[in-house]
Every structure is written in C-alpha cells, then in structure tokens.
MDAnalysis code that builds the backbone (N, CA, C; Angstrom):
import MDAnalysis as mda
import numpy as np

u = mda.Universe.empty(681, n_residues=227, atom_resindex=np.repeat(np.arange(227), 3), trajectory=True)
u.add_TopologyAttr("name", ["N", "CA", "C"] * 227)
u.add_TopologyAttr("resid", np.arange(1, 228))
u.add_TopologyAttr("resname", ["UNK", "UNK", "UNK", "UNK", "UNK", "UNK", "UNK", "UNK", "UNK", "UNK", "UNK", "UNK", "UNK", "UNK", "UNK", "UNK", "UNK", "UNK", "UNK", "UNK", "UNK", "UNK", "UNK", "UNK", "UNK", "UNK", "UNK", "UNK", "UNK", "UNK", "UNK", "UNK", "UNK", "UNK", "UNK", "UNK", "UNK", "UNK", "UNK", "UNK", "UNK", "UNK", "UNK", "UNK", "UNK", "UNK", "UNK", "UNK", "UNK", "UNK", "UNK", "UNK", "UNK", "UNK", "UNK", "UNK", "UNK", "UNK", "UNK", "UNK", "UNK", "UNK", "UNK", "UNK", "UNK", "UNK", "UNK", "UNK", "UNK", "UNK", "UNK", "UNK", "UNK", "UNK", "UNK", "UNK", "UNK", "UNK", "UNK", "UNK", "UNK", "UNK", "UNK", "UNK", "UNK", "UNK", "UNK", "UNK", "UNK", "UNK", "UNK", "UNK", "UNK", "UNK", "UNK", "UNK", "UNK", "UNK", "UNK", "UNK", "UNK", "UNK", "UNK", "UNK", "UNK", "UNK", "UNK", "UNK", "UNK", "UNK", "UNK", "UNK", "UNK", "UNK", "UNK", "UNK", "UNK", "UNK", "UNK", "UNK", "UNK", "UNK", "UNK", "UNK", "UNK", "UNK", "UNK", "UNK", "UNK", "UNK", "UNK", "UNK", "UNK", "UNK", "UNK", "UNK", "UNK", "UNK", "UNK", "UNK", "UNK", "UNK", "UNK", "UNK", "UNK", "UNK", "UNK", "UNK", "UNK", "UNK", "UNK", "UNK", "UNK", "UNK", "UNK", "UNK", "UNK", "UNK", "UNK", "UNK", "UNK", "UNK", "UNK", "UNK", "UNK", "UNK", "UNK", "UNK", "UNK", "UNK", "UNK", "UNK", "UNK", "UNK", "UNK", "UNK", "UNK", "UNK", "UNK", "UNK", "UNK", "UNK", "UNK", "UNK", "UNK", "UNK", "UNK", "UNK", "UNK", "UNK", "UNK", "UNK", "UNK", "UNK", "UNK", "UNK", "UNK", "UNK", "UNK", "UNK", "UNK", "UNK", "UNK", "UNK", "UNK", "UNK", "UNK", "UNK", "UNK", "UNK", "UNK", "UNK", "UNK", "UNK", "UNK", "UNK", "UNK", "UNK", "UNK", "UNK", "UNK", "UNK", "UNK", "UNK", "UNK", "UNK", "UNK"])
u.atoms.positions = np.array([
    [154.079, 14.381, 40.800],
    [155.391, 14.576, 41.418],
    [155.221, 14.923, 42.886],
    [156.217, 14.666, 43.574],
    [156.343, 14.450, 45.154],
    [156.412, 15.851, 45.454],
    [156.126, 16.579, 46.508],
    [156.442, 17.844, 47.196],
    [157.329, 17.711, 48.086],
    [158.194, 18.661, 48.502],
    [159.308, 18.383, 49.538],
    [159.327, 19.738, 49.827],
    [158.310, 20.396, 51.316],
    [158.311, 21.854, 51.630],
    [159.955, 21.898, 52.749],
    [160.980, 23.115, 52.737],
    [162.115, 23.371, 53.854],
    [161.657, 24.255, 54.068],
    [161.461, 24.722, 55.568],
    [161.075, 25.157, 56.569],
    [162.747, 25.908, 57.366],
    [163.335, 25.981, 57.174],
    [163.835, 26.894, 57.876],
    [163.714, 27.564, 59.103],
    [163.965, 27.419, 60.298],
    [163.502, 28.597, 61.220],
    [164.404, 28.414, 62.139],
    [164.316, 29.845, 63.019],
    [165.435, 30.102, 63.781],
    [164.623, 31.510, 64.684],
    [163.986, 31.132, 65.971],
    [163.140, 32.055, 67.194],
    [162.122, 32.103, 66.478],
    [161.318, 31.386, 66.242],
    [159.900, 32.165, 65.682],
    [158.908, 31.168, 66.282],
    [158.762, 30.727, 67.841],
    [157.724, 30.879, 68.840],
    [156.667, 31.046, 68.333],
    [156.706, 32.262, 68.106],
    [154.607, 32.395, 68.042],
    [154.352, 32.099, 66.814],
    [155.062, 31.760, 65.208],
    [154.682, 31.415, 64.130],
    [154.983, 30.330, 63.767],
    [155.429, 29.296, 64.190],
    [156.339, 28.027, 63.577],
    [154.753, 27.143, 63.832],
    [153.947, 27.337, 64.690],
    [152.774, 26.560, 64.639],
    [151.411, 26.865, 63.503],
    [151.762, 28.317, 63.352],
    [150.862, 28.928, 62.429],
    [151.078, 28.673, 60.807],
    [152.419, 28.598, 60.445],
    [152.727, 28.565, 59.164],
    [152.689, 27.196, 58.850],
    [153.063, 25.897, 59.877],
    [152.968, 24.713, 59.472],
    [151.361, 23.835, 59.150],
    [150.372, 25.015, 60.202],
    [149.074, 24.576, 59.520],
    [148.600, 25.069, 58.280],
    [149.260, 26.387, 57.783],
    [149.332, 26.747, 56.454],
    [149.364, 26.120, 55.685],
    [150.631, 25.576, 55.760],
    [151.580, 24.697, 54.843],
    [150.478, 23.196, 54.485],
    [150.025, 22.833, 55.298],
    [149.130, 21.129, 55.603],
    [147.915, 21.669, 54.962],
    [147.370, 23.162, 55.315],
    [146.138, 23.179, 54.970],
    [146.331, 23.149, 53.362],
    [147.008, 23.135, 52.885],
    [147.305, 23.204, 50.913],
    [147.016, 21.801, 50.535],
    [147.460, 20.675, 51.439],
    [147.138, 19.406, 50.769],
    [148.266, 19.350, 49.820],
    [149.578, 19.602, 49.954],
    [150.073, 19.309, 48.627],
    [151.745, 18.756, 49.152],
    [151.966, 18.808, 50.313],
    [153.050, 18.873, 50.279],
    [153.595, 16.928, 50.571],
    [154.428, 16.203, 50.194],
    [154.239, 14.825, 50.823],
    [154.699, 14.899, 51.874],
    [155.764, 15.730, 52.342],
    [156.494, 16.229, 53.406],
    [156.998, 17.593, 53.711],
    [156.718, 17.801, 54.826],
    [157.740, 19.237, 55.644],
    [158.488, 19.203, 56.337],
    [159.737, 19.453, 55.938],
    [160.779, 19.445, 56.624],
    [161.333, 20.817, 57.547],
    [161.200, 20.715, 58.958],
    [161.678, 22.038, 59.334],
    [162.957, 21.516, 60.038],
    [163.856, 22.442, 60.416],
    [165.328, 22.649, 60.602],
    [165.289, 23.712, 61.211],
    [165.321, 23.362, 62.353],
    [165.483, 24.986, 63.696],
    [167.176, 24.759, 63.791],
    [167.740, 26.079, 63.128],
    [168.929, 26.422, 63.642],
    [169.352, 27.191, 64.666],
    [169.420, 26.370, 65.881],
    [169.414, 26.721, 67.181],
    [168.758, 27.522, 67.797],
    [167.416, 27.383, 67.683],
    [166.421, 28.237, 68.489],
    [166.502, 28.411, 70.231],
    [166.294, 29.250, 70.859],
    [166.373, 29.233, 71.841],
    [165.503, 30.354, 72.615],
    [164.033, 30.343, 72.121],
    [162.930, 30.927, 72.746],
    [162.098, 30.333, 72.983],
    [161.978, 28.607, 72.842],
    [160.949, 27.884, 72.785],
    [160.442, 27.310, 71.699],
    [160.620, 28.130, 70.466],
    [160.362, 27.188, 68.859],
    [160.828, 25.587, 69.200],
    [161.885, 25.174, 70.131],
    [162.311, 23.554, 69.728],
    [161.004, 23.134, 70.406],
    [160.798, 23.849, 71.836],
    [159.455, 22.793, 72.284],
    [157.892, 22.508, 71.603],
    [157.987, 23.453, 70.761],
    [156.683, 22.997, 69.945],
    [157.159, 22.350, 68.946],
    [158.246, 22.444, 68.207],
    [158.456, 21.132, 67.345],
    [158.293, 20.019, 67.738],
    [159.049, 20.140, 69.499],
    [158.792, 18.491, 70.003],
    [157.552, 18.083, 70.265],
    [156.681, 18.620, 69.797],
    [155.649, 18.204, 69.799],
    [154.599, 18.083, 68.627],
    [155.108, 18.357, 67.377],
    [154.882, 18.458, 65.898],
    [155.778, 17.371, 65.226],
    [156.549, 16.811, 65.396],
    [157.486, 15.606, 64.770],
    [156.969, 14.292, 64.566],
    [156.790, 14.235, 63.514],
    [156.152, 12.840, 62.690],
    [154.471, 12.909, 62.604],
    [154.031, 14.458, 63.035],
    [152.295, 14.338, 62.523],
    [152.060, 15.015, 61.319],
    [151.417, 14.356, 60.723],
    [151.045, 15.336, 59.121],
    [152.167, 15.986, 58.450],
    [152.929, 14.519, 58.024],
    [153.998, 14.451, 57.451],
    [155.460, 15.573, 57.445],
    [155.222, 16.045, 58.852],
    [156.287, 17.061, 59.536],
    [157.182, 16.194, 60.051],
    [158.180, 16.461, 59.870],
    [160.147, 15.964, 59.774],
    [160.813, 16.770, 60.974],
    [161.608, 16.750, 61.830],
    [162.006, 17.945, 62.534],
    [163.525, 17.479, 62.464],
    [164.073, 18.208, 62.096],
    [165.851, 18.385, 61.953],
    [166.367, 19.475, 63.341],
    [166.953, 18.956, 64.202],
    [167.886, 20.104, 64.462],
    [169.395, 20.373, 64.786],
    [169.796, 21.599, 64.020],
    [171.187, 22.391, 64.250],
    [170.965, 22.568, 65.656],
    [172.403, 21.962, 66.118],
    [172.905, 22.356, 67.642],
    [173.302, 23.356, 68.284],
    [173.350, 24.072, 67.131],
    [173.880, 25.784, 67.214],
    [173.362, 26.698, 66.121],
    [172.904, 27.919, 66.309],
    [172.985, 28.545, 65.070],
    [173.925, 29.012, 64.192],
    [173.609, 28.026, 62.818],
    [174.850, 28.302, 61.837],
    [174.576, 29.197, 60.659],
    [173.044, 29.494, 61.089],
    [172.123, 30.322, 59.689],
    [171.568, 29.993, 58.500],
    [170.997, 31.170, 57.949],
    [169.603, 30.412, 57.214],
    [170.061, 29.121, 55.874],
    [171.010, 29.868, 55.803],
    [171.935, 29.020, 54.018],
    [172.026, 27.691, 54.366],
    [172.469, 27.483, 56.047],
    [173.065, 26.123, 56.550],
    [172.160, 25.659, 56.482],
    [170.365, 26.135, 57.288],
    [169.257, 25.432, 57.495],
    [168.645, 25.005, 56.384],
    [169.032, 25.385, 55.484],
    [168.152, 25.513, 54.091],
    [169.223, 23.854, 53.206],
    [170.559, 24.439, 53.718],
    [171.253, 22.951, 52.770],
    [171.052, 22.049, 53.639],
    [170.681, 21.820, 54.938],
    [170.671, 20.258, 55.538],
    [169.002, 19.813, 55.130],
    [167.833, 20.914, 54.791],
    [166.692, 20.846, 54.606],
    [166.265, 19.785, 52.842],
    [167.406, 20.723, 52.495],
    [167.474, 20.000, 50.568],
    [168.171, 18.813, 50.934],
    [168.876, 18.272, 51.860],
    [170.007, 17.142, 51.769],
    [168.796, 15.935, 52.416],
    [168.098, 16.468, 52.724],
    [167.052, 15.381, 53.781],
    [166.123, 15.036, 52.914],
    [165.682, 16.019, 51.889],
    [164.281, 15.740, 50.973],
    [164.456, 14.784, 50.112],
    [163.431, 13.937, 49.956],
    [163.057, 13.323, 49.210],
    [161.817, 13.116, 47.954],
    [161.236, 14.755, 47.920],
    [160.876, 14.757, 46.758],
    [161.385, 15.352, 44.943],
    [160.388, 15.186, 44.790],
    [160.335, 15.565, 43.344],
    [160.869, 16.901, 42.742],
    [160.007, 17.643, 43.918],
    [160.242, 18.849, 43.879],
    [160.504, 19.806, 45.222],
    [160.947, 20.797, 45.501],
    [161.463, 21.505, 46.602],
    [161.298, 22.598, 46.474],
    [160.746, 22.816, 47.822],
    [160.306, 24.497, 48.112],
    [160.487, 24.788, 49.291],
    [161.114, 26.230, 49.108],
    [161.641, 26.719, 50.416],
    [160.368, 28.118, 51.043],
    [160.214, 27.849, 51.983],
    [159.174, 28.394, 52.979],
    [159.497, 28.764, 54.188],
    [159.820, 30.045, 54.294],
    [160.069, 30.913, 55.291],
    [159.000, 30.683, 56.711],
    [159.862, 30.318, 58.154],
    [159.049, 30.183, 58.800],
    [157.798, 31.661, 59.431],
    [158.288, 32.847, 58.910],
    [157.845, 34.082, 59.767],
    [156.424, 34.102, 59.341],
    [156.313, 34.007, 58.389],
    [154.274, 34.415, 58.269],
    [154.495, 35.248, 56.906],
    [155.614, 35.886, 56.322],
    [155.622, 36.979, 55.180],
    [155.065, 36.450, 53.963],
    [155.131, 35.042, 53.928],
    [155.027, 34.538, 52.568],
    [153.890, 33.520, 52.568],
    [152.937, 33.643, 51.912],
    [151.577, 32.794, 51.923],
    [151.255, 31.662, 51.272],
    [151.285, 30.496, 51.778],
    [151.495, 28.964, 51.294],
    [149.748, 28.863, 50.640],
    [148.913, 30.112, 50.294],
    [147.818, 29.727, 49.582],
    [148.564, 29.680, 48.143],
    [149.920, 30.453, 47.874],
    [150.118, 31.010, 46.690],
    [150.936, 29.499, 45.951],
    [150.789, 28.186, 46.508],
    [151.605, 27.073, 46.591],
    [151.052, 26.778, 44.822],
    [149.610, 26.855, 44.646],
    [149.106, 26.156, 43.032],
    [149.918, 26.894, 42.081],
    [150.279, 28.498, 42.309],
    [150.401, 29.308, 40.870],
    [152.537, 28.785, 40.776],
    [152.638, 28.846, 42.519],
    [154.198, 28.477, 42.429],
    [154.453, 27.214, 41.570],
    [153.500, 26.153, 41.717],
    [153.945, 24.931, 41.295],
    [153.551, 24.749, 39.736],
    [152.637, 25.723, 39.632],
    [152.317, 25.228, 38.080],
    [153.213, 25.254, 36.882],
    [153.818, 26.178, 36.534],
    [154.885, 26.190, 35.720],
    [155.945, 25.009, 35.420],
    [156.123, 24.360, 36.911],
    [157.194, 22.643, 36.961],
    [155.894, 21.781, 36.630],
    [154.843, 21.936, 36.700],
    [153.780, 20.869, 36.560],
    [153.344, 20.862, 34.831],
    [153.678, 22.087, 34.522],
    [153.390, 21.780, 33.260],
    [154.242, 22.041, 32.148],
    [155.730, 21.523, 32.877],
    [156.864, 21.108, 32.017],
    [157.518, 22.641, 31.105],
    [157.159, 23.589, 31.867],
    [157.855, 24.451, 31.343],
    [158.933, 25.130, 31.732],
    [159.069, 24.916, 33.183],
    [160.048, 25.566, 34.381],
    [160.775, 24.345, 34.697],
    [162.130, 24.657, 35.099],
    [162.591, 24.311, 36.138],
    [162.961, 24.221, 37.595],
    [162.987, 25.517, 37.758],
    [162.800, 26.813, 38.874],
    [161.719, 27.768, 38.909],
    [161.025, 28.013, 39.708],
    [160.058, 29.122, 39.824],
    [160.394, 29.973, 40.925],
    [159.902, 31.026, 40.977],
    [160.489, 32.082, 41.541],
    [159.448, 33.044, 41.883],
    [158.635, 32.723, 43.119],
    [157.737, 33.614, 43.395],
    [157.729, 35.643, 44.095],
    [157.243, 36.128, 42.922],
    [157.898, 37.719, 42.529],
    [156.833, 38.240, 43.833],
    [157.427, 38.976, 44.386],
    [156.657, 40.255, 45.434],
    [156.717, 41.761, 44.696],
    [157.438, 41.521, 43.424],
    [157.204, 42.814, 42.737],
    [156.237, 42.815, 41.352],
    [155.442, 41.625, 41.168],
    [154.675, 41.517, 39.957],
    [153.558, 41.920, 40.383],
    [152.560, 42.589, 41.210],
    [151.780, 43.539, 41.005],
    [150.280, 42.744, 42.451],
    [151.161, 41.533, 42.798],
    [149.920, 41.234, 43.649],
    [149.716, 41.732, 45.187],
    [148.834, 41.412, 45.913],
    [148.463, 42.467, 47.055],
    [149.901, 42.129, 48.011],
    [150.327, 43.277, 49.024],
    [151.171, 43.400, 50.140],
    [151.214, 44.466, 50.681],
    [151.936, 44.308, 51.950],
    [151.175, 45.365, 52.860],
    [152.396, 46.418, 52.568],
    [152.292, 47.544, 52.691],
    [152.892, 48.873, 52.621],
    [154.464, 49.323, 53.820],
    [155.033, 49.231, 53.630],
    [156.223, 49.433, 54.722],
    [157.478, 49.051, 53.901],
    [158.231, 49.845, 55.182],
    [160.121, 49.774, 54.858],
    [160.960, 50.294, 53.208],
    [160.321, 51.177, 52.688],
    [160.711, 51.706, 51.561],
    [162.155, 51.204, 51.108],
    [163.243, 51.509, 52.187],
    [164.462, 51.483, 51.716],
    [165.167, 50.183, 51.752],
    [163.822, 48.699, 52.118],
    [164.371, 47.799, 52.258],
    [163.717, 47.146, 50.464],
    [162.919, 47.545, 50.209],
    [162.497, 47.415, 49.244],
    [163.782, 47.862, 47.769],
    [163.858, 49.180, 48.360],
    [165.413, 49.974, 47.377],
    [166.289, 48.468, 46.953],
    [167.101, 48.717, 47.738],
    [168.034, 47.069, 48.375],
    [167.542, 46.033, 47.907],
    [166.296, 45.703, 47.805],
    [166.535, 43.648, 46.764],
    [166.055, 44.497, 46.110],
    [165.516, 45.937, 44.811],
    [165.453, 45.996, 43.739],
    [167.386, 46.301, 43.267],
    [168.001, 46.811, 44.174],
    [169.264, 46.941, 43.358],
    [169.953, 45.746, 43.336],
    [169.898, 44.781, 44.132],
    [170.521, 43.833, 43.780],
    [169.887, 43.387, 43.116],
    [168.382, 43.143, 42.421],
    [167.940, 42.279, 41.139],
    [168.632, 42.890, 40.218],
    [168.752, 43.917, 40.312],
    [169.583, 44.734, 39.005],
    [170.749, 44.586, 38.618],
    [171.639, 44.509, 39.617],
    [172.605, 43.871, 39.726],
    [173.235, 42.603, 39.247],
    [171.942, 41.510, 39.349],
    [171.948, 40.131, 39.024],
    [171.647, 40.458, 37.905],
    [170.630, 40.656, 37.311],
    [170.095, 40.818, 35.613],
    [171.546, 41.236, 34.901],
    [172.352, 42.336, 35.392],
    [173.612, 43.358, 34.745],
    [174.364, 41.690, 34.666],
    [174.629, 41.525, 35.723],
    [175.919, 40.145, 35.429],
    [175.558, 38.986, 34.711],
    [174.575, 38.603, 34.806],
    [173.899, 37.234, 34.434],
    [173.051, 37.605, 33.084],
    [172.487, 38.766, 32.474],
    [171.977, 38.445, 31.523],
    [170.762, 38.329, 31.517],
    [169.917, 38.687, 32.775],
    [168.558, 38.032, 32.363],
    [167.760, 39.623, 32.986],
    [166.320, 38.814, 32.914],
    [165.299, 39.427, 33.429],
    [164.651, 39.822, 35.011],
    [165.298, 39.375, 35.713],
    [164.255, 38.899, 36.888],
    [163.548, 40.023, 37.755],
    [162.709, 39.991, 37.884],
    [162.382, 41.218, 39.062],
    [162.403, 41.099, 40.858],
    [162.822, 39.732, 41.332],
    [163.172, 39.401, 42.464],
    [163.839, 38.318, 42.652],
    [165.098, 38.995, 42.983],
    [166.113, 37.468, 43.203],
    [165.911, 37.563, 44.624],
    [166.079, 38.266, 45.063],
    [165.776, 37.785, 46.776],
    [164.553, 37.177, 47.576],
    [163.677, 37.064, 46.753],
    [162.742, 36.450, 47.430],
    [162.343, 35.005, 47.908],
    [162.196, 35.322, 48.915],
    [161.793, 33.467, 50.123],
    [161.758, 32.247, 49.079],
    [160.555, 32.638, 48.308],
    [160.157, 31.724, 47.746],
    [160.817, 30.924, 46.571],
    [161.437, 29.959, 46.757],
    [162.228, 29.415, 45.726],
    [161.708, 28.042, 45.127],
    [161.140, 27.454, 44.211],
    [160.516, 26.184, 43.816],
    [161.358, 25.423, 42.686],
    [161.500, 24.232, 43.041],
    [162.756, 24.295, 42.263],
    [162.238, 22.256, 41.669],
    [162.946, 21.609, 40.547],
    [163.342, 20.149, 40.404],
    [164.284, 20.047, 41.388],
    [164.580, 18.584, 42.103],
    [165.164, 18.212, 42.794],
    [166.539, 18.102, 41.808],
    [165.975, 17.592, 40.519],
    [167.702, 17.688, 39.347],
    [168.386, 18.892, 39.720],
    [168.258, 19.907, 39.341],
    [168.579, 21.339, 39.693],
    [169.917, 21.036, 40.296],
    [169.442, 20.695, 41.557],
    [170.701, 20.226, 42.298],
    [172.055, 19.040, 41.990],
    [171.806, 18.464, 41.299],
    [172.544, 17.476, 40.485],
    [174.524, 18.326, 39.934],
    [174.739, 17.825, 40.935],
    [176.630, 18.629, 40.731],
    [176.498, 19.938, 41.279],
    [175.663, 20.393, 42.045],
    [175.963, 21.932, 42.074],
    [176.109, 21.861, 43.392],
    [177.217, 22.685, 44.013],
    [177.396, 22.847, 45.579],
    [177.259, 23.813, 46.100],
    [176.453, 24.018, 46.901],
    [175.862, 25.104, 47.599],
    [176.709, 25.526, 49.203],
    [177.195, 26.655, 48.951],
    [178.493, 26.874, 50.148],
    [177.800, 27.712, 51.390],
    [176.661, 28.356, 50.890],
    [176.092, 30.008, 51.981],
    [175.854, 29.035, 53.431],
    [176.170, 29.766, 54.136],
    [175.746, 29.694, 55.891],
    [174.694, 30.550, 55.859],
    [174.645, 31.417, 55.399],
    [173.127, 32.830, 55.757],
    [172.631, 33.367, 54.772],
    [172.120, 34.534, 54.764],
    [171.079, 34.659, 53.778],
    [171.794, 34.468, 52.365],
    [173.448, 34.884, 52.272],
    [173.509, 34.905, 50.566],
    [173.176, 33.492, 50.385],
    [172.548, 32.455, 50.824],
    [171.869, 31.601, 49.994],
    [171.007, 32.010, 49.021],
    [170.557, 33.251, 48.996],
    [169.577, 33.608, 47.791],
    [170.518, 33.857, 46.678],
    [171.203, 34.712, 46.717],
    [171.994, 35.149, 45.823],
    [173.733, 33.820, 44.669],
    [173.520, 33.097, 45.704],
    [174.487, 32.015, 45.160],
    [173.573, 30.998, 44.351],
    [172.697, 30.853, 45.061],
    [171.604, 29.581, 44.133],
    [171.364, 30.518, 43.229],
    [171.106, 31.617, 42.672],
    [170.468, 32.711, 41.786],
    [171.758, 32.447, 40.862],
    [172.611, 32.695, 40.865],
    [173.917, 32.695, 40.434],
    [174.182, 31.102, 39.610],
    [174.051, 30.332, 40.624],
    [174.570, 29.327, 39.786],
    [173.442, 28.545, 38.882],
    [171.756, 28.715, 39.294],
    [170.854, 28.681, 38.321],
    [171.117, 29.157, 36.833],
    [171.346, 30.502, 36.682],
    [171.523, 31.156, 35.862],
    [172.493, 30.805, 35.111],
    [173.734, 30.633, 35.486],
    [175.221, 30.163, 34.683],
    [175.039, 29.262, 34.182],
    [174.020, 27.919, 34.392],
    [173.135, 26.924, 34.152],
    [172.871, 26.507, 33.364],
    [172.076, 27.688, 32.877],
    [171.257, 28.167, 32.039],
    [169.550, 26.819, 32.387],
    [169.020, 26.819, 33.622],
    [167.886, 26.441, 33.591],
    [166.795, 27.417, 33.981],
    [165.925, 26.768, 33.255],
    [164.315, 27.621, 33.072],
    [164.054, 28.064, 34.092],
    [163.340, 29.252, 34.201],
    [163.165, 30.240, 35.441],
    [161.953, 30.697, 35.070],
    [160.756, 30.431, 35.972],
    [159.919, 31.580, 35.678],
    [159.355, 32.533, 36.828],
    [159.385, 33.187, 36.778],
    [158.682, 34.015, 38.108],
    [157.359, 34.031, 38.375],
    [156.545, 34.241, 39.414],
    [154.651, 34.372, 39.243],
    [154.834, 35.571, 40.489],
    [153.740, 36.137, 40.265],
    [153.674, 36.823, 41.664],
    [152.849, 35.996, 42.497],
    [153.334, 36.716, 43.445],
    [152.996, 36.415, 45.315],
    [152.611, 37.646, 45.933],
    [151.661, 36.645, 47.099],
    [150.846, 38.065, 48.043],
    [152.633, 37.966, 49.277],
    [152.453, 39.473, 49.802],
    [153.865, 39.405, 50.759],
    [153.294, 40.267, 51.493],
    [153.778, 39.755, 53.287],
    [153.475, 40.472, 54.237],
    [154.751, 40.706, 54.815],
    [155.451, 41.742, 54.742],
    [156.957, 41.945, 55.651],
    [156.817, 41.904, 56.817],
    [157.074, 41.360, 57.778],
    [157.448, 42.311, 59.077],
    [158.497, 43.510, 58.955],
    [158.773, 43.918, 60.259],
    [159.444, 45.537, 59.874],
    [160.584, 44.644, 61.415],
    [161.913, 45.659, 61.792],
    [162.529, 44.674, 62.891],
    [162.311, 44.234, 63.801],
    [161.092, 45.237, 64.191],
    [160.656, 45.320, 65.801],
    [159.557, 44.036, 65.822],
    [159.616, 43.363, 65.030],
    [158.446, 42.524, 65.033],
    [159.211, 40.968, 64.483],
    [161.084, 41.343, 64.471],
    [161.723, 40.217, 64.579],
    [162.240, 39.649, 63.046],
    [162.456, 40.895, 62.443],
    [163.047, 40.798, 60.645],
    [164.519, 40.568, 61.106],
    [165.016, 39.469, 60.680],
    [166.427, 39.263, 60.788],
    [167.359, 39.545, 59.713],
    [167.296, 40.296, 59.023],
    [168.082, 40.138, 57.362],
    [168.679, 41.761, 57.909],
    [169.843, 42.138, 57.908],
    [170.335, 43.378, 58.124],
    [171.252, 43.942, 56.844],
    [171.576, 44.835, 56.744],
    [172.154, 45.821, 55.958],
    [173.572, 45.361, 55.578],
    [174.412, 44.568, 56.251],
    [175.666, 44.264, 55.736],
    [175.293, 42.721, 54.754],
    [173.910, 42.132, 55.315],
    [173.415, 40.736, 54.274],
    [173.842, 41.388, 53.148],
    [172.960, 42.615, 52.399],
    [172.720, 43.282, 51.581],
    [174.687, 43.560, 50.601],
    [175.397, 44.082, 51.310],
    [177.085, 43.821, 50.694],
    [177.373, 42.644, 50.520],
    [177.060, 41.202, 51.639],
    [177.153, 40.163, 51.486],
    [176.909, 39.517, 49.974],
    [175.546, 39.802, 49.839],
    [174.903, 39.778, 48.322],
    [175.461, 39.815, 47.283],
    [175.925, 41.399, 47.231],
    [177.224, 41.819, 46.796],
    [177.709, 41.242, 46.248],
    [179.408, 40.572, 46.572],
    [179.914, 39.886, 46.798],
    [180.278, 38.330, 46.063],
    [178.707, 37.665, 46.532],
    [178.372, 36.757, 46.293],
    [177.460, 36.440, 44.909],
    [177.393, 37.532, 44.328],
    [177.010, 37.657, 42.906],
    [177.731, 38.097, 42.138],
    [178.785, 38.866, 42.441],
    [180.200, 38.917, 41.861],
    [181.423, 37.712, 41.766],
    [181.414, 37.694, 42.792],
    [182.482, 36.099, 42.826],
    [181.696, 34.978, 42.005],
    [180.735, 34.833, 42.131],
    [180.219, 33.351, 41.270],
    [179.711, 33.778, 40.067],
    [179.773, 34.745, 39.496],
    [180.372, 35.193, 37.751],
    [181.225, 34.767, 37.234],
    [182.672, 34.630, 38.184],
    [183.234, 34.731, 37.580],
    [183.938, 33.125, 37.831],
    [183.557, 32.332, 39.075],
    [183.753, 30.706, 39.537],
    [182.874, 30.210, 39.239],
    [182.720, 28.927, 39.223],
    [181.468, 27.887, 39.456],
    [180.728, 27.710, 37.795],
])
C-alpha cells in the first residue's frame, strides 16, 4: 500500500528542512505533501527550493487559515493508500513510522494512533500541558465509549476509506478532536502504539494555547450529539 505523509506547517524556518529529511530517511513514504499555511519567516523559501525532489509536493495557503485547514487541503491532494499526518516542529519522530504502520499492514486497524502516554522515552516538561490532553482523553473515552489514552496526539495514521462520506469542518487544532469524534461514532478500528515525543515548551515556538484546549471542548460535545 501507497504512503501519503501531510506535513502541515506554519513558521517553522529552522525545522521544515530537518523533519523532511526525517521523513525520506524512512524510505516509506510514496509522497510528502507539505502545506505552509501562510508562513511568513522564510519556511516558503526553502520549500521553494524542496518542490518536486524526493517525492516532496508543496501546497500553499495564501493566508493563514490554520492547522485543521492545512491538514484538509493536505488529505484532499493525497493520493495514497494510506495517510499520515506529521507535524512539521521536530516533537514527533518519523523513526516511529514501522510500529505506526504496522497494525493497517496487517489488516487489523483502520486508524492508528500514535500514544505519547504508553510508556516510551520523552523529554520531561510542561506538567499542566500534559493535565489538559489527559482530561480531554477522558473526556472523549466518557462520551464515546472507548479506551484511548491520547486523542490529541500529532500522530494520526489512517486508510484513505476512513474518509469516504465524512466531512471534516476544523480550521485549527480541533482537527484532533472532530476526526476523534467522528472515527469513533464510526465505529472503525483504532489502535494506539506508543511513540518517542519531544515537546517544545512556547518560547521555543509551541503554538497550541489554552482556549484550543475549551475549543476541544466543544468540539467533542457537539459531534456526540451531530454527525
């Protein structure tokens, strides 16, 4: 089956070159698609210079419309098999690409869901941001019924079917929380694996703030009870 990596990014200059040799050094992907939603520190000029080598795609938003937007024009462009979403910052490690994919490879998943809380190495920081995606997993499990120990996390691996009738509305981060939502109502296979995770902290350019977190909210409440 085909790989189809979304790339997402929006100011990330000093990493958008680092994570895409990540991404190539795996050998697995048939394509990467990145989607700069309106960068404006210089990330577009190194794309323009990364577009069409080693099967890198470059999309760009004319404005920033946010991560949900970058992420649905990223799935609307792919053409594989399968789809994975890959954070441009450096937090999330594209060595962890074999354990993500295995579960769809061997016909047991539909979705995989790489966990930062199943027990593998990450670096130590931000306690109370940690609080925050454990209460909203909790949250999600309470409404939906299930298990999960990280709905918020980057890493999303998914069948391209998945998507088949389902409309995806988020502009920004509650893209995690609406795809979580309507997976689940679904009812398709989910499995989680752990992942190694490196956070940044803000000062080092974490964009996800405290009202995302109500956003979440919200957006796991309303699609309980629609869709």
């Amino acid at each position: 089956m085909k790989l189809s990596v979304i790339i997402p990014v929006y100011n990330e200059v000093e990493s958008i070159q680092v994570i895409l040799e990540r991404v190539q050094a795996q050998n697995l992907a048939e394509e990467i698609i990145v989607v700069d939603d309106g960068s404006k520190d210089g990330t577009r000029d190194v794309l323009g210079t990364l577009d069409g080598k080693n099967g890198v795609r470059i999309i760009l938003h004319e404005h920033n419309k946010g991560k949900g937007a970058a992420v649905r024009t990223g799935m609307a462009a792919a053409k594989g098999d399968i789809l994975l979403i890959q954070d441009a910052d450096l937090e999330y490690d594209p060595r962890d690409y074999p354990q993500l994919l295995q579960p769809i490879n061997e016909g047991v998943a539909d979705v995989v869901y790489g966990s930062r809380f199943l027990g593998r190495a990450h670096r130590v920081t931000m306690f109370w941001h940690q609080v925050a995606n454990q209460l909203l997993t909790l949250m999600t499990n309470i409404l939906y019924n299930t298990i999960l120990t990280d709905m918020e996390t980057g890493y999303k691996v998914f069948r391209r079917e998945v998507l088949t009738g389902m409309k995806i509305r988020a502009n920004s981060f509650d893209f995690e929380p609406e795809f979580t939502a309507k997976i689940l109502k679904r009812k398709f296979r989910i499995f989680e694996v752990p992942i190694t995770f490196n956070p940044r902290e803000y000062a080092q350019g974490k964009k996800i703030k405290l009202h995302d977190a109500f956003e979440a909210v919200w957006t796991l409440i309303k699609y309980r009870f629609v869709e």
